[in-house]
C-alpha positions in Angstrom: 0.0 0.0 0.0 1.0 4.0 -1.3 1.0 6.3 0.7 -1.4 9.6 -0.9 -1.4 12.8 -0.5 -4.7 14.6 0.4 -5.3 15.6 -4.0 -4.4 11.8 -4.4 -1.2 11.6 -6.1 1.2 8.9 -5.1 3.9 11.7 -5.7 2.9 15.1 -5.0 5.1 18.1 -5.9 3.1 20.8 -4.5 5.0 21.3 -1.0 7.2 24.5 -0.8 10.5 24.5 -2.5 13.6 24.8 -0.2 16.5 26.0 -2.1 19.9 24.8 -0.4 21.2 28.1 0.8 17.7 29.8 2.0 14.4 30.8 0.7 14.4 32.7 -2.7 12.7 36.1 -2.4 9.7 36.8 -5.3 9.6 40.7 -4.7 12.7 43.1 -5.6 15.1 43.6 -1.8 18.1 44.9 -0.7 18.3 41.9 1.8 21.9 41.0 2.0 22.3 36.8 1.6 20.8 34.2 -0.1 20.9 35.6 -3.6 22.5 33.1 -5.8 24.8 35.2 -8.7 24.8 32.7 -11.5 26.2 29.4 -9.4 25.6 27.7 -6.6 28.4 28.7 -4.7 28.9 32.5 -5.7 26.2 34.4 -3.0 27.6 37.3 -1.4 26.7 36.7 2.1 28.1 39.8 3.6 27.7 43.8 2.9 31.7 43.5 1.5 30.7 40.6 -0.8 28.1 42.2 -1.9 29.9 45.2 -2.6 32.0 43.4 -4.8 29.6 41.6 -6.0 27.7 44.5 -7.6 30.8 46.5 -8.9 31.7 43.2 -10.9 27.9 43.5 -12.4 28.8 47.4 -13.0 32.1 45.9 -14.4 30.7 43.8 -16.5 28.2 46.0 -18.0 30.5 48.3 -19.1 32.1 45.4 -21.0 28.5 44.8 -22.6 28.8 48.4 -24.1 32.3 48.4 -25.0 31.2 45.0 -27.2 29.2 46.6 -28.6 30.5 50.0 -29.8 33.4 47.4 -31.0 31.4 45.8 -33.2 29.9 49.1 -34.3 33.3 50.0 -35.6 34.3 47.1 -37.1 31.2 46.8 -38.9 31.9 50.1 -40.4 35.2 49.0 -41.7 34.4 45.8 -42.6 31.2 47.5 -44.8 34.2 49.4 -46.6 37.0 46.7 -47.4 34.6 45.0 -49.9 33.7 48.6 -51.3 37.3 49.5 -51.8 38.3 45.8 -53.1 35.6 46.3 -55.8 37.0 49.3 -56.2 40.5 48.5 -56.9 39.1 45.2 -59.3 37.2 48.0 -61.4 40.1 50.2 -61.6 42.4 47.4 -62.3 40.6 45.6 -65.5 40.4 50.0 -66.7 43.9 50.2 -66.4 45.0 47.0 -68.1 42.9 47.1 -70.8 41.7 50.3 -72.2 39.7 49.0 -75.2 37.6 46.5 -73.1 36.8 48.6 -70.7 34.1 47.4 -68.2 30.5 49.2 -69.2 29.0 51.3 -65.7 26.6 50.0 -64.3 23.1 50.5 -66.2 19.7 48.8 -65.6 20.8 46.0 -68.4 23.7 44.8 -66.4 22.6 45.4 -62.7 22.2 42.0 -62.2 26.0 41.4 -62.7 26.4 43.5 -59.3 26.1 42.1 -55.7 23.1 42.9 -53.5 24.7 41.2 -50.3 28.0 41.9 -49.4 30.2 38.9 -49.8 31.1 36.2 -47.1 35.2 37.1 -45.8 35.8 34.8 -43.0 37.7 36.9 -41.0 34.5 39.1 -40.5 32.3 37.6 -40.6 33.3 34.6 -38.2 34.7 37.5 -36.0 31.3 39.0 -36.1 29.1 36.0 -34.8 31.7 35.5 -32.1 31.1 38.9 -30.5 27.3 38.7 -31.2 27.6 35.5 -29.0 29.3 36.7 -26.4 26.8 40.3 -26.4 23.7 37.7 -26.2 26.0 35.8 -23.2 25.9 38.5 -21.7 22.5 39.9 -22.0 20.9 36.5 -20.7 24.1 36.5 -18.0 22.2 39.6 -16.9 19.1 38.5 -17.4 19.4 36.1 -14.7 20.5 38.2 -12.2 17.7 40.4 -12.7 15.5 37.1 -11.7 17.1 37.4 -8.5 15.3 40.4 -7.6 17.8 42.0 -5.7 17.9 45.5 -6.3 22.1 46.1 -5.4 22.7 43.9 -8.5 20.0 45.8 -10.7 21.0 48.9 -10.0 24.5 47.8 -10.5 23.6 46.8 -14.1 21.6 49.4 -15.3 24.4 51.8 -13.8 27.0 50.1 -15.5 24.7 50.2 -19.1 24.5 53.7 -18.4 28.1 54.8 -18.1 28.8 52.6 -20.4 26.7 54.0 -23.0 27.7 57.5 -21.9 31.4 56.4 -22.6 31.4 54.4 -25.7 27.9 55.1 -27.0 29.2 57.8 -29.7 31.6 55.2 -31.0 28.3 52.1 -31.2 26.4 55.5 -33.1 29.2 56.2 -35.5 28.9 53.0 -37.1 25.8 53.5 -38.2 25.9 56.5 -39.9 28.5 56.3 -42.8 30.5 59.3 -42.6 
């Protein structure tokens, strides 16, 4: 004979969950303790720990920023190099032979011309590696937004700001082709 629970399920999962290093808080806190920051063994128990704790999260979202005024920039010179190789091809076939010279382009011969910039390996693998570690990041911070604790939030959106503040006109440049 089973043992039931009073809804009558041999195994019931509705008691409370007990997490191993306390109870985690639902509402946002400055309670100092018991907030796990991404592993089981990094939670700041003390007002030092936590200190660190959040200027590592102000740290790190500075990082987040920089990443991403880096790839800003690089986009913006990577969107030239085929440009200019083009460039040099064109001006190359003009100069070495003068009598088949290489028509403009016209509506005829548009078709001829690229419509997506080619695939360089060096970009573009470059590229997906720093977009991977910007979307680490982003869910990294997710996470310890789940935690509720408003030290580490504020530390975050902080750290975003002055990050922005600092290498913002650099992420903004590249968009704009000057």
């Amino acid at each position: 004979m089973q043992a039931r629970d009073s809804n009558g399920m041999i195994m019931s999962m509705d008691g409370s969950m007990d997490l191993a290093s306390g109870n985690m808080l639902t509402y946002l806190h400055f309670a100092v303790g018991g907030d796990i920051l991404w592993f089981q063994g990094w939670v700041p128990q003390g007002p030092g720990a936590m200190f660190g704790a959040c200027v590592g999260l102000f740290l790190l979202a500075l990082v987040d920023r920089w990443i991403a005024a880096c790839r800003a920039m690089m986009e913006v010179h990577w969107a030239k190099r085929p440009q200019i190789a083009y460039a040099n091809k064109f001006n190359a076939n003009e100069n070495a032979d003068k009598k088949r010279a290489v028509p403009p382009p016209t509506p005829g011969n548009v078709f001829l011309m690229r419509r997506a910039p080619p695939f360089i390996p060096a970009h573009d693998i470059v590229r997906g590696i720093l977009h991977a570690g910007q979307a680490a990041l982003t869910f990294a911070f997710m996470l310890v937004v789940m935690t509720f604790q408003l030290g580490f939030i504020i530390s975050i959106v902080v750290g975003l700001g002055v990050g922005e503040t600092l290498f913002g006109r650099y992420a903004h440049a590249g968009t704009t082709f000057h």
